[in-house]
Backbone bond lengths (Angstrom), bond angles and torsions (degrees), N, CA, C in turn:
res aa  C-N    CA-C-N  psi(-1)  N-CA   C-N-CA  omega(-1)  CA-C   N-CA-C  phi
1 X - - - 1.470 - - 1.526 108.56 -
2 X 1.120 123.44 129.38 1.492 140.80 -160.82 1.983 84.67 -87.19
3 X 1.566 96.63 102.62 1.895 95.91 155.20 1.563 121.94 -61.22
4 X 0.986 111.34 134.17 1.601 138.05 165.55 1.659 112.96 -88.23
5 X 1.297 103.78 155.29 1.398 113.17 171.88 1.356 116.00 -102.05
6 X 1.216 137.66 127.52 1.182 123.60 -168.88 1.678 129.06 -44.31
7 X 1.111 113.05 -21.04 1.325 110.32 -172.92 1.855 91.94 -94.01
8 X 0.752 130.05 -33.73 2.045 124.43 159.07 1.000 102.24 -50.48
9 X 1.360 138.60 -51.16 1.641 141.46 -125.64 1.711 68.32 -93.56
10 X 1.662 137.27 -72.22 1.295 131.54 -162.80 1.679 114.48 -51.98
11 X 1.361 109.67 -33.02 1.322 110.35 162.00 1.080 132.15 -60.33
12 X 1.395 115.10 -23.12 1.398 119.10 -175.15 1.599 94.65 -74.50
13 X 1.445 121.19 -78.00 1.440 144.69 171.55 1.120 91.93 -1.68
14 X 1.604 117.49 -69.48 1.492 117.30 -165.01 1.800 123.87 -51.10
15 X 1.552 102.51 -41.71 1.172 123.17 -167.16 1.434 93.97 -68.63
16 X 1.452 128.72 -38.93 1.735 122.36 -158.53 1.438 97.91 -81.83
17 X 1.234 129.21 -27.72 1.607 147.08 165.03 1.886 100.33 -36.38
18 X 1.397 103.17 -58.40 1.614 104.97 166.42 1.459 112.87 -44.36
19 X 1.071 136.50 132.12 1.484 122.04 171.89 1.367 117.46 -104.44
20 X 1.493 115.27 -28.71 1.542 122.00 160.30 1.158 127.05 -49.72
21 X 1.665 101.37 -62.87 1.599 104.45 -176.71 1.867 106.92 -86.33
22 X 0.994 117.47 16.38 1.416 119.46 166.72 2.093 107.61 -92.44
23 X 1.147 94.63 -64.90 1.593 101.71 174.88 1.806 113.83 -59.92
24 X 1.303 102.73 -33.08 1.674 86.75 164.15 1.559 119.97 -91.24
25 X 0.972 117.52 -7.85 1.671 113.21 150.54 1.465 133.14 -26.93
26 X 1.745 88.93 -74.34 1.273 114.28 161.52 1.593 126.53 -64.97
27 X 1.530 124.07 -22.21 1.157 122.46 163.84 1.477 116.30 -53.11
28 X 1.556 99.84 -62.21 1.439 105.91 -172.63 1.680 105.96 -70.19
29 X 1.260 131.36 -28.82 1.543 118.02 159.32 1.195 110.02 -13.86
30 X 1.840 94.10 -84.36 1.400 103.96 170.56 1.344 136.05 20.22
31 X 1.625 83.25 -105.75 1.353 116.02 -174.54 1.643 104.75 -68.16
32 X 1.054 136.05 -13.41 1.920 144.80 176.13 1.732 99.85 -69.50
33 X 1.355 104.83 -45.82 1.373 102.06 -175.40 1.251 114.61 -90.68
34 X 1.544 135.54 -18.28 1.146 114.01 -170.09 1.749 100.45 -89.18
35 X 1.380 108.25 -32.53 1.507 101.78 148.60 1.640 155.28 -24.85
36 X 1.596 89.00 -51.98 1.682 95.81 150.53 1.106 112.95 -81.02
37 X 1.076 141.40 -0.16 1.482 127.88 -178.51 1.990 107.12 -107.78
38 X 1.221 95.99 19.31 1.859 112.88 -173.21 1.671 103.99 -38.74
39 X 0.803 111.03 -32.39 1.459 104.73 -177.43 1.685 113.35 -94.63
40 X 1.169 101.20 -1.29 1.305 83.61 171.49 1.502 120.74 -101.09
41 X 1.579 112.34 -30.30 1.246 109.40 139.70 1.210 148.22 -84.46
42 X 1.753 123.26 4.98 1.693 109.48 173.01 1.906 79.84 -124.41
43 X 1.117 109.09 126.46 1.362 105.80 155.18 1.617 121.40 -177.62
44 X 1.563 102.34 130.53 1.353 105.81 167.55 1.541 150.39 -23.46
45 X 1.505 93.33 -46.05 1.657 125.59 -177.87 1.255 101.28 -115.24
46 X 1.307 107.15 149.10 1.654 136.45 -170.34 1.368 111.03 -61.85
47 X 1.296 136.11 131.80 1.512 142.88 171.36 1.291 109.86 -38.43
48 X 1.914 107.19 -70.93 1.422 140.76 -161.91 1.636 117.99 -130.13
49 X 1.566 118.36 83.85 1.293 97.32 -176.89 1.938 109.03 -101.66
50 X 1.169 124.07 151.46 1.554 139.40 178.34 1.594 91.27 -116.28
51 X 1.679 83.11 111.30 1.678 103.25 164.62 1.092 134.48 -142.35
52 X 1.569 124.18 115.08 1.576 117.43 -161.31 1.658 106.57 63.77
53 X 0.951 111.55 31.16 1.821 105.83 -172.45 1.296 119.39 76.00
54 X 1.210 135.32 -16.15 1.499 136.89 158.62 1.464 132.09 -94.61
55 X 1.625 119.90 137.97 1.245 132.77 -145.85 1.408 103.69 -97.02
56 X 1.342 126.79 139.23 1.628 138.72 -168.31 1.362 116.35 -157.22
57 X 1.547 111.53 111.31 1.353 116.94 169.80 1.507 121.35 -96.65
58 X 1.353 107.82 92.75 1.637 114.45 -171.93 1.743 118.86 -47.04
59 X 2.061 105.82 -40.18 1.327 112.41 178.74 1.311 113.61 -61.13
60 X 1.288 121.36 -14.91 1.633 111.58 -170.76 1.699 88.21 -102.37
61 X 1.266 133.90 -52.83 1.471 134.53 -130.34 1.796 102.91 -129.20
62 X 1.349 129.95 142.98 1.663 125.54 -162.49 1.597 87.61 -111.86
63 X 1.318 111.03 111.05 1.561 116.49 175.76 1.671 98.13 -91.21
64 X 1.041 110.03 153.50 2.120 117.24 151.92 1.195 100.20 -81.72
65 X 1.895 84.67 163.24 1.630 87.33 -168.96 1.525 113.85 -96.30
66 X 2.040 115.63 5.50 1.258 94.94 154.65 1.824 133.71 -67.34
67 X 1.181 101.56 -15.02 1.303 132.88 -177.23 1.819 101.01 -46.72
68 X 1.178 117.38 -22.00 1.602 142.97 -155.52 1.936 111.91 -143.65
69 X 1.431 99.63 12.87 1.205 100.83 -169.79 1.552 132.32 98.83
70 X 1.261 122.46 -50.81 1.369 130.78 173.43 1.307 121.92 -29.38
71 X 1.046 101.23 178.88 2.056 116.98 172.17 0.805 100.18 -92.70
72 X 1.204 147.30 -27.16 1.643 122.07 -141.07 1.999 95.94 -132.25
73 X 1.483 100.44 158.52 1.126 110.85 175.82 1.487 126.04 -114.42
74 X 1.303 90.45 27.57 1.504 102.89 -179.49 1.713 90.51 -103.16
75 X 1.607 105.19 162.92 1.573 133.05 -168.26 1.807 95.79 -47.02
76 X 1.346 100.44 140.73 1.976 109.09 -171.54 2.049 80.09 -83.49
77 X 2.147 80.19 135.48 1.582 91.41 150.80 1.306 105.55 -102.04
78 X 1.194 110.91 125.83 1.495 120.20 179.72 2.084 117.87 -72.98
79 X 1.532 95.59 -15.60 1.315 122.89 160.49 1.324 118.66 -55.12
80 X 1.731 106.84 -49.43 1.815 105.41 -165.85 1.962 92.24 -63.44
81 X 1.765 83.44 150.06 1.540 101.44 176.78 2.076 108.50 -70.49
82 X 1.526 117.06 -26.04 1.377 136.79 138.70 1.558 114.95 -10.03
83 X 1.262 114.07 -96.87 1.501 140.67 168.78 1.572 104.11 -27.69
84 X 1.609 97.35 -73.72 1.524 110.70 -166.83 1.547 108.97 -43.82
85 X 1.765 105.67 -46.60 1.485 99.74 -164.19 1.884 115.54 -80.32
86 X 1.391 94.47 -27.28 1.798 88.83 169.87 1.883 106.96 -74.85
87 X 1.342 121.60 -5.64 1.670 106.04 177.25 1.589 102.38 -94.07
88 X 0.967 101.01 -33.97 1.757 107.91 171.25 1.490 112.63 -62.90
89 X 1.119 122.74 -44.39 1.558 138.65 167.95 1.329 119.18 -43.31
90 X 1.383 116.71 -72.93 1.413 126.64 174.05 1.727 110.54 -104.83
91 X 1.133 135.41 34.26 1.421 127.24 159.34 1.538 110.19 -171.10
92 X 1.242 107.18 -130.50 1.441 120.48 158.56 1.659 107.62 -165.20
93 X 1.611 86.29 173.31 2.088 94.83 169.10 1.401 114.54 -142.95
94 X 1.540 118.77 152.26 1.399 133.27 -141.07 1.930 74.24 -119.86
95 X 1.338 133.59 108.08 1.357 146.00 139.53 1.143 128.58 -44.34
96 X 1.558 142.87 141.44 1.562 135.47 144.65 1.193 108.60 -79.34
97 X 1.379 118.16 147.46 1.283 157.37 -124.54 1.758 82.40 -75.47
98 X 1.741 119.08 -37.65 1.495 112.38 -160.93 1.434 88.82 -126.20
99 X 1.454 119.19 115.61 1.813 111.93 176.59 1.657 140.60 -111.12
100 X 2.016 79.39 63.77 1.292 113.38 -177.37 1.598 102.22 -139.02
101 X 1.402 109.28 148.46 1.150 116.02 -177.56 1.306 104.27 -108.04
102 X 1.705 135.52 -174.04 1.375 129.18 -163.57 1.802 103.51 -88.02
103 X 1.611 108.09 9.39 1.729 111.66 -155.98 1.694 87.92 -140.93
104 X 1.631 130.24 18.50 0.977 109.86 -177.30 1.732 108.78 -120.36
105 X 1.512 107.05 137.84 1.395 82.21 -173.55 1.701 112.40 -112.63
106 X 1.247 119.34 162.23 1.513 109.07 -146.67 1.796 88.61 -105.65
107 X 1.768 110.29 100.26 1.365 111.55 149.71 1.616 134.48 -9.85
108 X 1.409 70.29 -70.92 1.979 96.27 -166.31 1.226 117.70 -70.25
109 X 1.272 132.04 27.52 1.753 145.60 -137.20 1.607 87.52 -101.36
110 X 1.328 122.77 114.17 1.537 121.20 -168.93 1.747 95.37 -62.73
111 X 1.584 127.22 -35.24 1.293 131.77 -162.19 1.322 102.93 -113.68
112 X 1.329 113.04 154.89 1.330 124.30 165.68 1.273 122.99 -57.30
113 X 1.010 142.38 156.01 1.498 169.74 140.31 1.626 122.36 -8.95
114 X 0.830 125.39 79.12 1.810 146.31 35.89 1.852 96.84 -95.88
115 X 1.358 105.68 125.97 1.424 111.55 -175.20 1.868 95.66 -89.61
116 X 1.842 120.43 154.34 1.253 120.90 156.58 1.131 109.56 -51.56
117 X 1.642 109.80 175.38 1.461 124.60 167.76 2.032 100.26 -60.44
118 X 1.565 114.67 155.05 0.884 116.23 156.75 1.400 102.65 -150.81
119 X 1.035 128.13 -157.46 1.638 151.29 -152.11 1.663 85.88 -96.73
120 X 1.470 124.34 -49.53 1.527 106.84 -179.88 1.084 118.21 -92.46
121 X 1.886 114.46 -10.08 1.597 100.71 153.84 1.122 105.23 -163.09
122 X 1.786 91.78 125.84 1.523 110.83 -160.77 1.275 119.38 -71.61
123 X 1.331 114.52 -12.80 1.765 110.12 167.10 1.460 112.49 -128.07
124 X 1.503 106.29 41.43 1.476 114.04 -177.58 1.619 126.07 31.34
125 X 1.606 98.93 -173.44 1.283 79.08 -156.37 1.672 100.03 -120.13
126 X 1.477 113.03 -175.90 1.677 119.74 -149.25 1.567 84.03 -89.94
127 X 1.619 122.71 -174.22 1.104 126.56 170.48 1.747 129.94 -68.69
128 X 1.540 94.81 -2.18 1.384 102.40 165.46 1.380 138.90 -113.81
129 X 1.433 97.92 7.84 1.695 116.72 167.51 1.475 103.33 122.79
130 X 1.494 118.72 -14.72 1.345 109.57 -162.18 1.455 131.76 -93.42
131 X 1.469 114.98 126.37 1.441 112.81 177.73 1.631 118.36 -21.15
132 X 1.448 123.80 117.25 1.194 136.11 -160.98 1.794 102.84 -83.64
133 X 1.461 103.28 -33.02 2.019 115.32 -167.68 1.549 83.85 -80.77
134 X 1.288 135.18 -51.31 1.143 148.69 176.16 1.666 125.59 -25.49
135 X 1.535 104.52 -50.72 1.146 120.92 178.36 1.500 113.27 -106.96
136 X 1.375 127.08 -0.85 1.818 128.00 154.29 1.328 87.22 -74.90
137 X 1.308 136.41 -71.28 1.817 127.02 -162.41 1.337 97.94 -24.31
138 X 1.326 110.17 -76.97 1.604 134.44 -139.94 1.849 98.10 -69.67
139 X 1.349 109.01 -56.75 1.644 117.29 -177.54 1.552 82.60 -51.01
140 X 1.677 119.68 -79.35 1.616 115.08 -161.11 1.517 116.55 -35.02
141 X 1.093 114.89 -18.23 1.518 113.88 -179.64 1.487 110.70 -73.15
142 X 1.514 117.44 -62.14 1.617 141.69 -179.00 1.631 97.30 -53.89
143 X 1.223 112.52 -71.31 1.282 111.84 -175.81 1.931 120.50 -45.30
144 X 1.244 110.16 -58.12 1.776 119.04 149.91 1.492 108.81 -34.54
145 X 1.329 120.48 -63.85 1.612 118.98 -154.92 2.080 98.89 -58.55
146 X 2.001 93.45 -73.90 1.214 83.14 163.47 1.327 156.52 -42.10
147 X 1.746 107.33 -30.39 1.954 86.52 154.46 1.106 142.55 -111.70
148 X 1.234 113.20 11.63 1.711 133.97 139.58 1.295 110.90 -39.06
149 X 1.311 110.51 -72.51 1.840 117.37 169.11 1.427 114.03 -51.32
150 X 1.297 117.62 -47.86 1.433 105.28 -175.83 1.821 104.48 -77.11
151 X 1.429 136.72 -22.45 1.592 120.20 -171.11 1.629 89.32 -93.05
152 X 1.503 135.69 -9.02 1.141 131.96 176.92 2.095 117.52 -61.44
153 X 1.565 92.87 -57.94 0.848 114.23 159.59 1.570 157.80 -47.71
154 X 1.447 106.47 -54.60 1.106 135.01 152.66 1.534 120.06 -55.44
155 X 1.529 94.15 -40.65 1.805 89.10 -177.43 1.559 113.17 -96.48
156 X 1.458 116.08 7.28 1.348 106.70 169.61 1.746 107.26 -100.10
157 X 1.569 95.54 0.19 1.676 97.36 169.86 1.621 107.88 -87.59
158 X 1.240 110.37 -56.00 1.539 136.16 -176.52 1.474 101.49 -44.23
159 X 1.438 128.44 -46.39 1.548 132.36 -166.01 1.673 93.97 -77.41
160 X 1.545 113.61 -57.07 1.617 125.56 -160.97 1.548 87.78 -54.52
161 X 1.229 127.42 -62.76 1.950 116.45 -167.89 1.183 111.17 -74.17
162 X 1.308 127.92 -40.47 1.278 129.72 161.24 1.636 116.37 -30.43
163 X 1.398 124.96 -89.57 1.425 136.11 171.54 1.793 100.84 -37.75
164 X 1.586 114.19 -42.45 1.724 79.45 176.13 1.082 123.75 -99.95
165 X 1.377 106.29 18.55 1.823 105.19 165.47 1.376 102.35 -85.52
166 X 1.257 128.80 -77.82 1.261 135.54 151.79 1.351 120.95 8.65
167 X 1.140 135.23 -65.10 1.493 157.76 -169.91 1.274 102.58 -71.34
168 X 1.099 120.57 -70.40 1.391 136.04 172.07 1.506 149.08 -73.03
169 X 1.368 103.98 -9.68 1.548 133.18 173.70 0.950 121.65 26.17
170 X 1.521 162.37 -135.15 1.128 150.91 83.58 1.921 91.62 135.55
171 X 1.218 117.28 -129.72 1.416 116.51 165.89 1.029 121.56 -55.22
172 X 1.333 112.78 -62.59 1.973 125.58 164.51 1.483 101.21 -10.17
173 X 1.441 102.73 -87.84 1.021 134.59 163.98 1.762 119.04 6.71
174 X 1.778 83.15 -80.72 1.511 89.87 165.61 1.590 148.02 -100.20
175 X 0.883 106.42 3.10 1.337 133.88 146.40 1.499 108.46 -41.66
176 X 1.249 94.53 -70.00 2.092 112.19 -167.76 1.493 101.02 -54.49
177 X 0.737 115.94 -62.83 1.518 126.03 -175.90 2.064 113.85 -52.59
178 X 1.409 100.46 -40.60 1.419 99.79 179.66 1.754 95.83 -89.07
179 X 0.913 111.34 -23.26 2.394 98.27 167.41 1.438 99.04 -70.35
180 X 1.574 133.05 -53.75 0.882 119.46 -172.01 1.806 119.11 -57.42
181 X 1.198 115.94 -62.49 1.658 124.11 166.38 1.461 104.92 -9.23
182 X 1.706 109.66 -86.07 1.254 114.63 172.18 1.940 124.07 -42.12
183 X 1.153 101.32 -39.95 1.188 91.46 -161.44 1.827 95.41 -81.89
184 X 1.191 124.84 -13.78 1.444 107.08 -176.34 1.811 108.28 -85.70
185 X 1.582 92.64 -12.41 1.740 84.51 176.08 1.729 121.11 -71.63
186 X 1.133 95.42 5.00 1.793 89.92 179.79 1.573 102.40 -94.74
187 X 1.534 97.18 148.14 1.647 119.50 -153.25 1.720 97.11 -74.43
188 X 1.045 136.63 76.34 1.994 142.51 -170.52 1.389 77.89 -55.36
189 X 1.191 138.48 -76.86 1.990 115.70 -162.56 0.907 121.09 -62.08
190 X 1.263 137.23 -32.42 1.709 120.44 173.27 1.229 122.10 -96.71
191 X 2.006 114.66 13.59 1.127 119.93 176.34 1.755 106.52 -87.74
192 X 1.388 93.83 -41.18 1.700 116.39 161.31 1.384 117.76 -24.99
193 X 1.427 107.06 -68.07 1.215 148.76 -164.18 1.904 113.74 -72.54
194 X 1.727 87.82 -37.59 1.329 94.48 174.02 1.864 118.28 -82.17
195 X 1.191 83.35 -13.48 2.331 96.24 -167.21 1.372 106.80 -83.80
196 X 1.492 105.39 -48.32 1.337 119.30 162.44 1.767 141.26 -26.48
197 X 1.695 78.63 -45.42 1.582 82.39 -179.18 1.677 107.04 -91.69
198 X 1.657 116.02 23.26 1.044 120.81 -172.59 2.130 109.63 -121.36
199 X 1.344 77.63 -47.97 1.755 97.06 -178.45 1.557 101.00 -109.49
200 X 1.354 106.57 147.40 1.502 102.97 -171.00 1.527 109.15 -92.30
201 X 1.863 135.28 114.14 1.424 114.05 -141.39 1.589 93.52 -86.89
202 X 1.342 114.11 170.94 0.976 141.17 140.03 1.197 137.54 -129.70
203 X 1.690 122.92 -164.59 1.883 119.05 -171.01 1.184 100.10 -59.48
204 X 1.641 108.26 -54.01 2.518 93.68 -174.06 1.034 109.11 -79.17
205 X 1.385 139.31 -10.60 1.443 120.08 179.15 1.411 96.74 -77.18
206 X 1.249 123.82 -55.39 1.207 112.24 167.88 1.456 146.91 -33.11
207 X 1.116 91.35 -37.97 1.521 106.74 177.04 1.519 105.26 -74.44
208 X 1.322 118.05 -44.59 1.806 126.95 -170.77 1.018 88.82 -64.93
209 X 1.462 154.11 -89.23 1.386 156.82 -140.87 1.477 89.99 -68.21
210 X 1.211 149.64 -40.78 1.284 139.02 -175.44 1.884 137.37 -65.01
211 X 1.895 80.03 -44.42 1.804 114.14 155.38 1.376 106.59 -41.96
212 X 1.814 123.46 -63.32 1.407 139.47 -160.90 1.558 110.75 -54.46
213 X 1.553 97.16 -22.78 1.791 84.19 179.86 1.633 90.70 -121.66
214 X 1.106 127.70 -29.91 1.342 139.04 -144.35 1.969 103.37 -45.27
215 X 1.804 90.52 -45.72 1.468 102.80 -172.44 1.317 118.36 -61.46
216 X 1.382 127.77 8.88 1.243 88.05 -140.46 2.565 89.32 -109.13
217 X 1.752 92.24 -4.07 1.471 90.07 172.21 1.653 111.21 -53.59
218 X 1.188 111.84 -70.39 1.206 131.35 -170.18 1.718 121.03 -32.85
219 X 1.845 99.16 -16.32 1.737 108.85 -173.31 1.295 125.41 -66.28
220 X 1.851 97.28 -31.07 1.133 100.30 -174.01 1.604 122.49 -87.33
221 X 1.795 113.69 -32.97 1.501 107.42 156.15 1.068 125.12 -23.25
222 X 1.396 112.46 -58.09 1.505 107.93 -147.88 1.689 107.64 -101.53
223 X 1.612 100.07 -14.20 1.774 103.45 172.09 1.715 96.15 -63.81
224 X 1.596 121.25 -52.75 1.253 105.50 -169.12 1.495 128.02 -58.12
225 X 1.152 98.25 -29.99 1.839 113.93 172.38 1.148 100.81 -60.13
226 X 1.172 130.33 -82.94 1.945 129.33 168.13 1.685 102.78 -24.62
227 X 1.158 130.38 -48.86 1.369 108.47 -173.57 1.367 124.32 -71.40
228 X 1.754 100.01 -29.12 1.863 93.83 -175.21 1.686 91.64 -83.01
229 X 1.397 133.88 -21.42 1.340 119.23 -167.61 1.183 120.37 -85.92
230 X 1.567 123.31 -33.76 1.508 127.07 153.75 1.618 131.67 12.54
231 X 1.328 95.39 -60.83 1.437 121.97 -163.89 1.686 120.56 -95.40
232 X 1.724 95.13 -25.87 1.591 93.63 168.07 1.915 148.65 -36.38
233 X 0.783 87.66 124.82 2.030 80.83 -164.20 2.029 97.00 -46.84
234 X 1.184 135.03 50.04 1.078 103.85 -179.39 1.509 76.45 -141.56
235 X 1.513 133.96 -33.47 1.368 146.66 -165.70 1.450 91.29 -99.12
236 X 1.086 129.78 -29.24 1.555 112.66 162.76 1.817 120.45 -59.52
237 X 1.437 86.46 -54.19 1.852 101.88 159.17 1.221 104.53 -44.83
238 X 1.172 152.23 -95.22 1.582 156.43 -134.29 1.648 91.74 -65.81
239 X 1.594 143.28 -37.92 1.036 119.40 -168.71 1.840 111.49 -78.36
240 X 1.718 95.31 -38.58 1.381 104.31 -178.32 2.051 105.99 -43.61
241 X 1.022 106.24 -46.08 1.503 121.64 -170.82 1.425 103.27 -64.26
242 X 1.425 107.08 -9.81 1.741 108.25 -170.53 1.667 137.81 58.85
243 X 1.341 94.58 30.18 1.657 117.21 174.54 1.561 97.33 -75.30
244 X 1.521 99.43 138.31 1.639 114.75 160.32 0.953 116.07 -7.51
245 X 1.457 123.89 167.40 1.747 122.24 143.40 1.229 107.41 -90.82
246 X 1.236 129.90 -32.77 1.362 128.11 169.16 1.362 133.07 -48.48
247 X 1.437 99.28 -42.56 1.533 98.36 167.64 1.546 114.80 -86.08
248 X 0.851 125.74 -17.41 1.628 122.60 -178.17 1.854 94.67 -81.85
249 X 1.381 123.43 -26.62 1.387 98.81 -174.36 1.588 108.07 -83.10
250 X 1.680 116.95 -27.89 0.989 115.59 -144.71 1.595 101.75 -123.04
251 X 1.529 122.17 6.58 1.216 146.79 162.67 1.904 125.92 -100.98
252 X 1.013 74.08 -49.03 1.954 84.94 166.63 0.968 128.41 -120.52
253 X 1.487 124.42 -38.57 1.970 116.95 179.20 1.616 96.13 -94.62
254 X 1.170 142.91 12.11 1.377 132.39 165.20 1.386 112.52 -80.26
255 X 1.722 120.72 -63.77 1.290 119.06 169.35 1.052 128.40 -44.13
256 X 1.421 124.31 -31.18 1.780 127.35 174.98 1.593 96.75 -73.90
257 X 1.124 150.98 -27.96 1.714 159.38 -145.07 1.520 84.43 -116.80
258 X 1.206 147.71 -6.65 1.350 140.62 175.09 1.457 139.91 -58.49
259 X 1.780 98.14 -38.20 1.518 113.38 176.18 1.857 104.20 -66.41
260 X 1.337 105.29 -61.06 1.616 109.23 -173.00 1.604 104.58 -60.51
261 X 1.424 115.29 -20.73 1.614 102.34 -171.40 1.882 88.61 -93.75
262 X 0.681 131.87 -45.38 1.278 113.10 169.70 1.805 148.49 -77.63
263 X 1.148 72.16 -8.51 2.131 90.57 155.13 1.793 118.20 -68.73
264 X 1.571 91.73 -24.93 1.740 102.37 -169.55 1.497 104.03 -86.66
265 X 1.618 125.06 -26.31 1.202 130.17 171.61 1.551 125.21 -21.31
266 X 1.651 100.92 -72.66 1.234 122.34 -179.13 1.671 120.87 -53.71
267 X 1.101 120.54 -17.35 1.151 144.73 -177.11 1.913 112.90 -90.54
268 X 1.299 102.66 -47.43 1.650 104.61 163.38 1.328 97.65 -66.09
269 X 1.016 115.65 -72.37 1.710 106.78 -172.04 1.156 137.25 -16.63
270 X 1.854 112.00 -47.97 1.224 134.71 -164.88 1.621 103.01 -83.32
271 X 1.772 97.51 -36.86 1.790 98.15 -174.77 1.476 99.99 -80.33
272 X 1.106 135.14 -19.12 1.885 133.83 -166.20 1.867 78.78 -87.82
273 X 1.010 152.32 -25.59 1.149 114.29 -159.77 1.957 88.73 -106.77
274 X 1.616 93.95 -28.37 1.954 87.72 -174.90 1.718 104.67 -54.37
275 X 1.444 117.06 -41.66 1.461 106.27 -171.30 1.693 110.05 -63.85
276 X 1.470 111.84 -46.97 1.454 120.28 177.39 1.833 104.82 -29.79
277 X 1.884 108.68 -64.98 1.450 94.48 -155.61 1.787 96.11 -76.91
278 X 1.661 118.79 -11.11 1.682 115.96 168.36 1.635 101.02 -37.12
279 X 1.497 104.25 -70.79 1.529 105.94 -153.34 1.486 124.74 -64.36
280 X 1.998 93.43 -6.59 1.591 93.97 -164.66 1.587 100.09 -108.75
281 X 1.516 122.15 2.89 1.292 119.51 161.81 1.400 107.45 -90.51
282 X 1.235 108.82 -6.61 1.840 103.43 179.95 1.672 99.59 -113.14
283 X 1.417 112.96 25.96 1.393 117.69 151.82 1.705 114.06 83.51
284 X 1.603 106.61 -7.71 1.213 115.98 166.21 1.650 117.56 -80.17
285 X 1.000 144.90 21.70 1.023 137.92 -142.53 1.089 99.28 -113.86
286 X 1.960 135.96 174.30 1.307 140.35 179.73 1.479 110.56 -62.13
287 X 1.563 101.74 128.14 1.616 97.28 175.31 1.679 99.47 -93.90
């Protein structure tokens, strides 16, 4: 059990007192973990296969399909009726719950393209064959990872310039503020949009080009907090005493600057993931 400090431990108390934002905590837990665990529930290839007496996990490891009997030494479809009948023959295999992956498209689809829900896929499938439950798992994962990473990121940039503009005022001060101006006027979606059709994107490129502007909401929270706190008789104390600046910004006037810098959190989050599914309905998106 992870110790608390009493004044957390009362925060916590307080927070479970919420009953909304307590139960969706735990909702989205939930749903966070069964996400990382995407392959164990949407997947093509077998969890656990027993063959000839020896043990093989296809989801982790790419067997051939003589490996299973076959001719060929190219990667086993665990699909061909081939495959299936020599693992059925001499062993067995342990399935996830949905046995489609977010890239697999389902042959056997009694209906055309986008098929209803059926029994092999419960929220049918997209206009290109593909398991629909399949690809919320897998997207919910990417989409989560990336803006976790991106408000992770961003806000340990956003706080660091922030607090030393803030702290320090004066040229610092203004300087920071006229890079930032300029630098937020450049167009981040059609710069995206423009790289893209050059470099082929993915999750970190994405994320790097996203970081580059991402920080720059978060500067002004926490510069204003640094400005009214600056001056407090307690940060006047800590300099007289001749403590760092570092630790006085990032030891004492940070935690008081905490509530407003963390109200803004939830809000990066929501926009790092709105641009993500922007770029990936306009075809830029993570392959």
């Amino acid at each position: 059990m992870i110790a608390l400090s009493p004044l957390n431990q009362r925060r916590w108390q307080k927070f479970k007192h919420n009953r909304r934002g307590y139960y969706a905590l735990w909702i989205f837990a939930v749903l966070f973990i069964i996400s990382m665990g995407a392959e164990l529930v949407a997947n093509n290839r077998p969890l656990l296969v027993s063959y000839k007496g020896e043990w093989y996990t296809p989801f982790l490891v790419n067997y051939s399909e003589k490996t299973f009997g076959g001719d060929f030494q190219t990667e086993a479809d665990y699909s061909d009726p081939a495959v299936a009948s020599q693992i059925d023959k001499n062993g067995w295999a342990i399935w996830a719950p949905i046995r489609f992956s977010y890239d697999t498209i389902n042959y056997q689809s009694p209906s055309p393209f986008p098929a209803p829900p059926s029994s092999a896929n419960l929220l049918g499938t997209d206009d290109r064959g593909l398991d629909v439950l399949a690809n919320l798992i897998y997207g919910f994962r990417i989409s989560i990872l990336f803006g976790l990473s991106l408000t992770l990121v961003s806000s340990v940039i956003g706080i660091a310039v922030g607090a030393t503009q803030g702290y320090y005022g004066g040229k610092t001060d203004l300087l920071g503020q006229r890079f930032i101006e300029i630098w937020s006027g450049m167009p981040t979606l059609f710069l995206i949009v423009l790289l893209s059709s050059v470099i082929q994107p993915n999750f970190w490129w994405l994320l790097g080009i996203t970081v580059m502007f991402g920080w720059m909401g978060l500067v002004g929270v926490v510069r204003a907090e640094f400005l009214r706190t600056r001056n407090f008789d307690y940060v006047r104390a800590a300099k007289a005493m001749g403590v760092r600046d570092s630790k006085i910004m990032f030891r004492h006037i940070l935690p008081n600057a905490m509530v407003a810098t963390l109200t803004y959190l939830p809000f990066t989050l929501c926009g790092s993931i709105t641009m993500l599914t922007s770029l990936d309905f306009l075809g830029f998106g993570c392959r």
